[in-house]
Structure formats: C-alpha cells, structure tokens
C-alpha positions in Angstrom: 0.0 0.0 0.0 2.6 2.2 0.6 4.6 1.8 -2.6 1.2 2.6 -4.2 0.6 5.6 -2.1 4.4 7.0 -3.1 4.1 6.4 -6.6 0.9 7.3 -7.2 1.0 10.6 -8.9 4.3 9.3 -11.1 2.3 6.3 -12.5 -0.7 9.1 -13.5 1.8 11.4 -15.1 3.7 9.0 -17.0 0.9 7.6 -18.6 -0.4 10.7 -19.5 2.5 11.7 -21.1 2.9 8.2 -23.2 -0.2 8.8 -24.4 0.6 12.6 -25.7 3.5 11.8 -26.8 2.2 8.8 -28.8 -0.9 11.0 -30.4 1.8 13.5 -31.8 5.0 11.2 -32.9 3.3 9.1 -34.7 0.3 11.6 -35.8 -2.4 9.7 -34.5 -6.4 10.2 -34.0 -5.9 9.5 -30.4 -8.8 11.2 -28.0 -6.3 12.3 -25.4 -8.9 14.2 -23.0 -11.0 10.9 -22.8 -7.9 9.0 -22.4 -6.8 11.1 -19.7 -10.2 11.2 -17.6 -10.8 7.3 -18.0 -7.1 6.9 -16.3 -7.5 9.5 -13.6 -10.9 7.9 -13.1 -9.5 4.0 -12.7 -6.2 4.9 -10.9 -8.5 6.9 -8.2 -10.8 4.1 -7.8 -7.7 1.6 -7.3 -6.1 4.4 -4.9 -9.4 4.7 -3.2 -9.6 0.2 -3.1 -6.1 -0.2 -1.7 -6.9 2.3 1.4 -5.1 5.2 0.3 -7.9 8.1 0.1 -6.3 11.0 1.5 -8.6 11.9 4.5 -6.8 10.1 7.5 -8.2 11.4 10.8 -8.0 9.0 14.5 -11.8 10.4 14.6 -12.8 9.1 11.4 -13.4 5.9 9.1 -13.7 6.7 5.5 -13.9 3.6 2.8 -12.4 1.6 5.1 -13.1 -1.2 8.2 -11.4 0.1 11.4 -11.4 0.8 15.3 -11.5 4.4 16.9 -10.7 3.7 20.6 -9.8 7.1 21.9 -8.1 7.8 25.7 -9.5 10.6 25.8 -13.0 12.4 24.8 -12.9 13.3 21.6 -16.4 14.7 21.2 -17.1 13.7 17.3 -16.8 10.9 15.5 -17.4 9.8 12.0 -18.0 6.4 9.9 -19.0 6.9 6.6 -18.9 3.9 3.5 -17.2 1.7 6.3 -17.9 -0.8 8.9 -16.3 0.9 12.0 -16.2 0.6 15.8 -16.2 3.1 18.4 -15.1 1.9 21.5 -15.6 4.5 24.2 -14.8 1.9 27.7 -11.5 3.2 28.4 -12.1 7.2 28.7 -12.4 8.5 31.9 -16.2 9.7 31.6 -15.5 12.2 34.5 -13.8 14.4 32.1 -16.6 14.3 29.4 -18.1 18.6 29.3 -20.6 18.0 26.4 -22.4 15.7 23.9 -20.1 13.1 21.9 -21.7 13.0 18.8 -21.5 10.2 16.5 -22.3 10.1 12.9 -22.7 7.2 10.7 -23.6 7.3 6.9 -23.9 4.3 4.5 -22.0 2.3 7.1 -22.7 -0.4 9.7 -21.0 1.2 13.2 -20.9 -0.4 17.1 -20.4 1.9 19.8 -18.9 0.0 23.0 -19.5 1.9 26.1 -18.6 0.7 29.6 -21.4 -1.6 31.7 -21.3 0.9 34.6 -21.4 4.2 32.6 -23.9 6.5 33.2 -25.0 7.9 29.3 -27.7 9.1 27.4 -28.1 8.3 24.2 -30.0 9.8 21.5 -30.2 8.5 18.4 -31.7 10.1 15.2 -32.4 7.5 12.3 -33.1 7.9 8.4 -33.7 4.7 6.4 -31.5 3.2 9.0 -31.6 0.9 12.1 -30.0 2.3 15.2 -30.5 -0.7 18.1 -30.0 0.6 21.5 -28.5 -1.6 24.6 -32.1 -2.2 26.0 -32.6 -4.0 22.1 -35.0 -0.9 21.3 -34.7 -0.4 17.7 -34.8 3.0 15.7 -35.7 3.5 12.0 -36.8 6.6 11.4 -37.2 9.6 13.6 -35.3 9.1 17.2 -35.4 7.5 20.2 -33.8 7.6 23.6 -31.5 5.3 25.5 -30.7 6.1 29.3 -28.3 3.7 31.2 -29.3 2.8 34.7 -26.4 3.9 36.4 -27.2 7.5 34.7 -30.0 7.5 37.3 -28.3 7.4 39.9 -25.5 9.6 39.2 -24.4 13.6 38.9 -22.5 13.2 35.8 -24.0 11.6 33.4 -22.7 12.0 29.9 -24.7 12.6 26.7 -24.0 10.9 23.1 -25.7 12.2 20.1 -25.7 9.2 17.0 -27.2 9.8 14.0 -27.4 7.4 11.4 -28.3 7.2 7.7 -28.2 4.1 5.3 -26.6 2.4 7.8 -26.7 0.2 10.9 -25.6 1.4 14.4 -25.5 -0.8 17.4 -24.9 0.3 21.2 -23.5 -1.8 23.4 -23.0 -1.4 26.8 -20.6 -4.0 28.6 
C-alpha cells in the first residue's frame, strides 16, 4: 500500500505523457482528454480500493473497516462507506463537558461503552436501524436510550448518533 501511495502521482503522469506523446509522434487520431479522464478515473478508484484516500483522521473511518478507541474524549466521530467501531470503555467519563456525537452514513458502526457508565443516548435515524443496549430499535425519527447507572448519578454523559443508510449498534458492557 505504501509503494502505491508513493508512486501514485508518477504512475498518473507518466501515462499521460505516453499517451501525448504517442498522439503527436506518430500523428495519430488518439482522443487524449477521454484518455486522460478514463485513467485519472481507474487509478482513483484503485487508490481509493487499496486504502489510500487521503482523509486520514483517529476520529474518522472513510472507505475503510477500522477501530476508533480514543483515551480521551474526543467529542465527534465519524464512519461513513465503512464498517467501524467506536469503543468508548477506556475514557475517563468524568472528564466528558458535552455531547459526543456520533455520525454514521452508509456504514454499519458499534459503539462500545462501559457496563457501569452513566450515558444518554440519542439517536436520530433515516432509512437506518439504530438498536440501542435495551434491544429498542430505531428506523426513522429518534429515540432515547438512558443507562441505569445514569439515574443514579451527577455526571452523566450525553452521546448524540445519528445514522443514515446504515446500521448502528450500542452496546453497553
């Protein structure tokens, strides 16, 4: 992946420039704009397949299947065209001053959260299945999960999901 992500550009210029050079040398009826756009479109799409899209962010999974597990709150996270997970049981939910938001588009996304953390959980669904901890399921419109231990407690944290042409699950353990 690497050696694709380094020559990348090379490999785009040079065959761009075999095919100009070709259409004038030997003085043929070659359609060098089409050529050009049908080879920027297929080496993008195999830059894109082999994981090398250029937005790279510990918050985010783009075209890709991966883990976000931060130490500390980070307060948004996205999964979009990926299968992700977002596994929030080792922050400190003490330190947590506002609503984690979570948003999940075209993708199927788990959110891991700590049996004895006290949350609430809103989730806004479009053409999508959000399934909360208590196996409450949301479609369309949104619906509210709120932990036991958030009952009881002074700090409870808030998490804001919303998911479209997707699947999000919630689980608490």
């Amino acid at each position: 992946m690497k050696f694709f992500n380094d020559y990348f550009l090379g490999f785009l210029l040079m065959a761009i420039g075999i095919v100009i050079v070709l259409k004038y040398t030997f003085n043929l009826n070659i359609p060098v704009g089409r050529i050009i756009a049908g080879v920027v479109i297929i080496f993008v799409g195999l830059w894109v397949m082999v994981g090398g899209y250029p937005i790279r962010d510990s918050n985010d999974i783009i075209f890709r299947t991966g883990t976000i597990k931060p130490v500390q709150p980070q307060y948004k996270h996205n999964i979009i065209f990926s299968s992700g997970v977002v596994d929030l049981r080792d922050i400190s939910y003490e330190d947590i001053d506002q609503t984690i938001k979570i948003h999940v588009i075209f993708s199927d996304a788990v959110i891991r959260l700590d049996a004895d953390a006290p949350v609430s959980v809103k989730v806004n669904a479009a053409f999508a299945s959000g399934i909360m901890p208590d196996n409450t399921v949301v479609s369309f419109g949104d619906g509210t999960y709120i932990s036991k231990t958030a009952d009881h407690s002074d700090k409870t944290f808030n998490m804001e999901a919303d998911v479209v042409f997707g699947t999000l699950r919630i689980i608490q353990d």
